[in-house]
N, C-alpha and C positions, 0 to 999 in steps of 0.2 A: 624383570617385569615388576613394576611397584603394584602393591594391594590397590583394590578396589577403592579401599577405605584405609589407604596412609595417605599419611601429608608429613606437614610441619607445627600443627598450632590452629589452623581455619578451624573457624565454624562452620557446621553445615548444617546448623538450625540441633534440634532436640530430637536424642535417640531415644525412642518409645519402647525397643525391642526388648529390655529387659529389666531389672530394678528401678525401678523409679527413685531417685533422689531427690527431696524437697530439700530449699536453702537451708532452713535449720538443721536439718538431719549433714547434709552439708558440713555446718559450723560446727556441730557438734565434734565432727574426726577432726576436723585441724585443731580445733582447744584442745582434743585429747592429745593430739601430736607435741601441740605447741611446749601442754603442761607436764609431759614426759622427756622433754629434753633438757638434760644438763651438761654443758661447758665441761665438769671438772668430771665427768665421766662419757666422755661423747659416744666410746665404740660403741655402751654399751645401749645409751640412750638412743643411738642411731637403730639399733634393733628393736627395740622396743616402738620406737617411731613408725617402723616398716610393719612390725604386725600389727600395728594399730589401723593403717591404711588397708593394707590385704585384708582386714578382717572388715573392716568398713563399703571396700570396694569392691568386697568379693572376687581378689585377687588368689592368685593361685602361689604365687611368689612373689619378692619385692628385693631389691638391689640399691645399694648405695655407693658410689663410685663417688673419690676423690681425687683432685689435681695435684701432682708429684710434687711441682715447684708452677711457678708462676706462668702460665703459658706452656706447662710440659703435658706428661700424657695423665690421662686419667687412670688410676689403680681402683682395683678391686678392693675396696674397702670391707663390707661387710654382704651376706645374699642371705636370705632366708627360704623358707616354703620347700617342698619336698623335690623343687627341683634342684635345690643349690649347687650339685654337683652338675649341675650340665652349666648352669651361669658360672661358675668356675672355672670353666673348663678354659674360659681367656677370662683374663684377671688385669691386662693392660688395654688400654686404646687410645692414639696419637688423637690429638684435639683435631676434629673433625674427621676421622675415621670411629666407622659404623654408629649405631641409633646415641650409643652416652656421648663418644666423642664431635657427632653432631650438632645434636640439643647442646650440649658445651658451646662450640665452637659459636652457632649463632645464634643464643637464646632466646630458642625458640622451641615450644615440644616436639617429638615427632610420635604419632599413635598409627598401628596398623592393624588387622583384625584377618591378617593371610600373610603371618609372618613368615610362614615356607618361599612366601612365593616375592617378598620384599629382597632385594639385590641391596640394599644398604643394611643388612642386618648382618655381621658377620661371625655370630657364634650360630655355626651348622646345629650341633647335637642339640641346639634348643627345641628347635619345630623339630629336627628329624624325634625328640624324645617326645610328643605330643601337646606342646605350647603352641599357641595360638593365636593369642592380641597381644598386644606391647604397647607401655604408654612409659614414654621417659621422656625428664623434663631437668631442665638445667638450674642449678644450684648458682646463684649469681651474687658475686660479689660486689662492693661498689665502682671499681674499673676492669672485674677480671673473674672468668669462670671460677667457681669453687671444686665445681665437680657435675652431679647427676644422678637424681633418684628413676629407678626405673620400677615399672609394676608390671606383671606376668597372668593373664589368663589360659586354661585347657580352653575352655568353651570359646563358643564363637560370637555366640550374642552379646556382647557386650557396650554398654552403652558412653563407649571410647569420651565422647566430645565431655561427659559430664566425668569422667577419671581422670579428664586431665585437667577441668579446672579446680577438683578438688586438690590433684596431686601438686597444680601450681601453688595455691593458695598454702595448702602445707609445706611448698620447698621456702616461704619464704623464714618460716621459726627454724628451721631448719639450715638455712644459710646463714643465717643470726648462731645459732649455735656453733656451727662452723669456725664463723670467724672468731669467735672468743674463745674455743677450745682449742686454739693452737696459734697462740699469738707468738712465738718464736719460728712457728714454719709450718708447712701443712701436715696431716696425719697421713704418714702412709704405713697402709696394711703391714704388720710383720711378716703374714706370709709371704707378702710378693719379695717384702726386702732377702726371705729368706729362699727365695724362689732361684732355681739354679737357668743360668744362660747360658743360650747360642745362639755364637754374632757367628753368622754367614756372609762370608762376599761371595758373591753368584756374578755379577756382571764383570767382565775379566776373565783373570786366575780364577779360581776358585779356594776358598780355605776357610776354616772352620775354626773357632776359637770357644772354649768351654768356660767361661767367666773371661777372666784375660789373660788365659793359660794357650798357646796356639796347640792345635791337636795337630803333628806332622803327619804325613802318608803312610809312614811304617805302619800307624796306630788303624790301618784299612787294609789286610795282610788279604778280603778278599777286595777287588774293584767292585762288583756289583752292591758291595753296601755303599760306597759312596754313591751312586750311581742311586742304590735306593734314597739316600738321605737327600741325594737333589731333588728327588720326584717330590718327598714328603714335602721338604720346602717351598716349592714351586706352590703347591697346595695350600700351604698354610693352615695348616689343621682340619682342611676339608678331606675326609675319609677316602681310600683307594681301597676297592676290593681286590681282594687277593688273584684274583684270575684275572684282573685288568694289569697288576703289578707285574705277573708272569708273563704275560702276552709282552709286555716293556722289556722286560730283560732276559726272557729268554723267547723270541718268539715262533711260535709253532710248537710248545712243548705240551705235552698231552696234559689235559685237567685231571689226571692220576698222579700225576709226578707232582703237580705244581705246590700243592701244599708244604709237601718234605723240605723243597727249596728253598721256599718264601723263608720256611720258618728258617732256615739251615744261615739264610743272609740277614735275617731280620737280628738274631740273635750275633749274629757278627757285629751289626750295627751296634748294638749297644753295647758290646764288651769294648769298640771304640771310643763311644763316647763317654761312657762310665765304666772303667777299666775297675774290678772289683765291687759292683754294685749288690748292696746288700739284696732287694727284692726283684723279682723273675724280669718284670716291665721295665726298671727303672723310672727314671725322670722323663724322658723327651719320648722316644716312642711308645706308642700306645695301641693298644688292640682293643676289639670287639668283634668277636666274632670272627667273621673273616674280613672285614675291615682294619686298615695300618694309617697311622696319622701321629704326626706332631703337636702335640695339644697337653692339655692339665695346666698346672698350676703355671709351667714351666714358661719362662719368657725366651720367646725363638727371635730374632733379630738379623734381618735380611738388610742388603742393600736393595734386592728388587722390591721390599713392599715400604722401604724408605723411598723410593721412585715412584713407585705408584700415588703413595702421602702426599708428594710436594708435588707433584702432574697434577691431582685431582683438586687441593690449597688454591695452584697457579689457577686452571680453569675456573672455578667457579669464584677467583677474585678477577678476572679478567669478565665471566660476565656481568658482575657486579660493578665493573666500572672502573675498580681498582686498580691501575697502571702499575701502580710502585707496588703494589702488594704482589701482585701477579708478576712481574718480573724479576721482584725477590726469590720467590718460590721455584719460578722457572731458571733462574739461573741454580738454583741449590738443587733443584731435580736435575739438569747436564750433569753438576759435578759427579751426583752418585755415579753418573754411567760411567763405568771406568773401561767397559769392553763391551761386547757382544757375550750373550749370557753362557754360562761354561763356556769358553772360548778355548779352553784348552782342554775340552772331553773326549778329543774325536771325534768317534761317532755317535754320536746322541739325537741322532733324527727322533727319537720320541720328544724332544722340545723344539724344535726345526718351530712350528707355529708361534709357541711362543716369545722365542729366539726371535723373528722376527718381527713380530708386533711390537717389544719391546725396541730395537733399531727403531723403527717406522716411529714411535711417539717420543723416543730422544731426539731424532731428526724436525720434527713438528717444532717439537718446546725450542729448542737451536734458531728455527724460523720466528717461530710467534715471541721469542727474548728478543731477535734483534729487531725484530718490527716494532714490539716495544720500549727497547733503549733509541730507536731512532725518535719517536713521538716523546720520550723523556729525554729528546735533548743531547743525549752519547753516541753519536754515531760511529766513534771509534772500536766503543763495544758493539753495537749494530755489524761494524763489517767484521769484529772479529768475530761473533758466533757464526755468519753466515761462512766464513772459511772455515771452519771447525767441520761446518755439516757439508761444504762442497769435498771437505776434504775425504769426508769419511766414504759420501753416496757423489764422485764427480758425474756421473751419470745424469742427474738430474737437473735436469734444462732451467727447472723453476730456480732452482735455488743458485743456477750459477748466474742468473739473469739479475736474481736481485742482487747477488752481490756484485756484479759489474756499476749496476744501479748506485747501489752504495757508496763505493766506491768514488763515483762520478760526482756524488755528492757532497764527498768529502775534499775533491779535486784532484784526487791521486786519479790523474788520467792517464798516467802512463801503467800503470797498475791495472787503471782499470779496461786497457786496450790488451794487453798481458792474456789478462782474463778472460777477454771475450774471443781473443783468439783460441784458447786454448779452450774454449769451449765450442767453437766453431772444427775444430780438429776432431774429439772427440766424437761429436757427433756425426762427421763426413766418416773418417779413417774407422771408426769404432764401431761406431750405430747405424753407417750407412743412413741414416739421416739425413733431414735439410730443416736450419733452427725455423720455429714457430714465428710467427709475425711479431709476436710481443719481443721475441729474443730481437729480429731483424732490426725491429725498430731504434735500438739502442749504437747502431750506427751512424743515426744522423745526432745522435747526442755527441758520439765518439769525433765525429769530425767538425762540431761546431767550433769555432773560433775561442780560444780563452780571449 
């Protein structure tokens, strides 16, 4: 559910509710922005920048993210204000995932003022730690995002529409600085370069890799820490409490025992993944309380939230009109799918849901790629994604219709009589069915005259 009061950039006329800003008072913070920024010291000037808008804006916190390489993700460059550790707490985001990688993607702000309740904001500990409004605005180059300054309120009042035309009006000395402070390549934060990874393949096999070291099975001596490391992941740094994690892997076990447990695999988990680690938590899992999660500084790297990135890219360049963009995307989101999610776990009905959503919107992108390579002209690729997805789901009446369709189109009519019989089969022998009118109709296509 989006805020009340998010968007992208509108105006909704002038917020009365709280400080008053006149223009000059205005002008005054971006000259001070402007006049504290230097090229030959940028980190440091980058900070100095942010407390000068927090302190203007009556911001609570303030963020500055930058782009890895040209069109890559945005890094955590610099965070200020006393929440720094929760904005930390993710330090990457793919151009156009969540509010920086957004405002990046299509320079434009995005401000909200019910950031709990915003589904595009994807650092949890922020509202769950008592944040409030967010106003992040993109750092813009002359053909290419730079990055994204983001500002942070506790209170609620806030008078959003006027913090973001000041925070634009400052990203633009501020972009200026940018590009002169790293004319060999862009700044990226030490910590992230020094930040430890895990690349996860989930769709498939499943396997696990610690920089570009592979972690084998042996390194899992109990199954239930793998089993917990898939839940984390699935998550993505969104918290599991400890008596929802027990319920998962062991369930019906008394809320007396389950603590012992949790800890007894949580700690498995991490002699996994960091075999000798000097401090209690390590790098990747994390606690609070009775809360378990994949988060900190640490860069976690999935194929399912590489799928999710390039589904969510394809859709919204598809509604924007974009063919070629959206089919670019859509075709690089199929490749992630390399299987059905843990496909080699067993039993894992505690992802059964997700497990299938995930099929159901690889199947979709399969359909809406060859719809449009057929309207861009390829119909060869058109009919090969749709055998991809009859291949995977033959069940499905729609997609064996278009592909006879296709087919028909391309003139492979003996293919495509193949097909329609053997979808005619399927549904008599199989489904006890009888095809829908739309299937029927492709009969008198099949018997017209070449």
């Amino acid at each position: 559910m989006a805020s009340r009061r998010s968007g992208t950039g509108g105006r909704r006329g002038e917020d009365t509710r709280a400080t008053v800003f006149d223009a000059g008072r205005e002008l005054e913070i971006v000259g001070r922005v402007a006049a504290a920024l230097s090229p030959d010291d940028l980190r440091a000037s980058l900070d100095e920048a942010l407390d000068i808008l927090c302190h203007g804006l009556g911001a609570d916190d303030g963020e500055a993210l930058l782009t890895e390489r040209r069109g890559g993700d945005l890094l955590l460059t610099t965070c200020r204000g006393p929440d720094a550790v929760l904005l930390a707490s993710r330090a990457r985001f793919p151009l156009g995932a969540g509010f920086p990688g957004m405002a990046a993607h299509t320079g434009r702000p995005l401000l909200t003022d019910e950031l709990s309740r915003d589904v595009r904001y994807l650092r949890s500990q922020v509202p769950r730690g008592g944040v409030r409004a967010c106003v992040e605005v993109p750092l813009l180059g002359a053909d290419a995002a730079l990055g994204a300054i983001g500002l942070y309120w506790r209170r609620g009042d806030v008078p959003l529409e006027r913090a973001v035309r000041v925070a634009e009006l400052a990203a633009r000395p501020i972009a200026a600085a940018v590009r002169a402070g790293r004319p060999a390549g862009l700044v990226i934060p030490s910590a992230a370069l020094a930040a430890p990874t895990l690349r996860a393949r989930c769709l498939g096999g499943f396997t696990i890799h610690r920089g570009d070291q592979p972690i084998p099975p042996r390194a899992f001596p109990r199954k239930k820490a793998v089993t917990l490391l898939q839940i984390l992941l699935l998550r993505a740094g969104r918290p599991i409490e400890r008596d929802a994690l027990a319920e998962i892997l062991w369930p019906g076990l008394s809320s007396s025992a389950a603590p012992n447990r949790v800890h007894v695999v949580v700690n498995a988990l991490r002699d996994a993944l960091e075999p000798g680690r000097e401090s209690r938590d390590g790098a990747f899992v994390r606690s609070h309380g009775d809360l378990y999660f994949l988060d900190g500084d640490a860069i976690v790297e999935t194929d399912v939230a590489r799928f999710r990135e390039l589904r969510a890219r394809g859709l919204s360049a598809e509604r924007n009109g974009s063919a070629t963009e959206a089919c670019r995307h859509f075709d690089e989101a199929a490749a992630c799918y390399g299987g059905d999610l843990f496909e080699d776990a067993g039993d894992a009905s505690w992802c059964e849901g997700e497990r299938a959503e995930l099929r159901a919107q690889w199947l979709d992108l399969l359909r809406r790629g060859a719809a449009l390579h057929h309207h861009l002209g390829d119909p060869e690729l058109a009919a090969e994604r749709l055998r991809a997805a009859v291949r995977a789901d033959p069940y499905r009446e729609d997609l064996q219709r278009e592909l006879v369709g296709e087919l028909l189109r391309l003139g492979r009519r003996g293919e495509a009589a193949a097909q329609y019989r053997e979808c005619l089969r399927l549904l008599r022998e199989e489904l006890d069915a009888e095809p829908q009118p739309s299937t029927r109709a492709l009969e008198a296509l099949l018997r017209r005259p070449r």
